[in-house]
Steps between C-alpha positions, in 0.01 A plus 500: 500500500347149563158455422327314795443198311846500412569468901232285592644232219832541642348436888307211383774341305753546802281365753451201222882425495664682796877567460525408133539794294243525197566453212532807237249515232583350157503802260309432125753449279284770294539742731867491513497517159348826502747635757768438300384632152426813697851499643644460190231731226256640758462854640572555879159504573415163330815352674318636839171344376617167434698475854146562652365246328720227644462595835781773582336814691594871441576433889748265454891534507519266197286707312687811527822327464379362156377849397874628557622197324259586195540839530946477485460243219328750305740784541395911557372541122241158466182533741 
């Protein structure tokens, strides 16, 4: 879910620059590091971790979409 500071940025910002679409946050080139060492060596749970971390919700399609990516990439006997 949002928070409401997550909305009331997203008000402000429209009513700042109406009809332009926002731009989406840079990510820290750190952070993506982290997602992809998990992908690659990490446990499901760490992949998980570091997708929170940049901004991806348990909510969210992408998330669970990258969890079923991780999860066939790792075949039935690696968890």
């Amino acid at each position: 879910m949002f928070e409401d500071e997550e909305i009331r940025d997203a008000q402000e910002e429209e009513q700042r620059n109406p009809g332009q679409k926002s731009k989406p946050p840079k990510l820290d080139k750190r952070l993506l590091a982290e997602v992809r060492r998990a992908l690659r060596f990490g446990t499901e749970r760490e992949f998980m971790q570091a997708l929170r971390k940049i901004g991806i919700s348990d909510e969210s399609p992408k998330f669970a979409a990258l969890v079923k990516l991780f999860r066939e990439t790792r075949g039935p006997f690696q968890k």
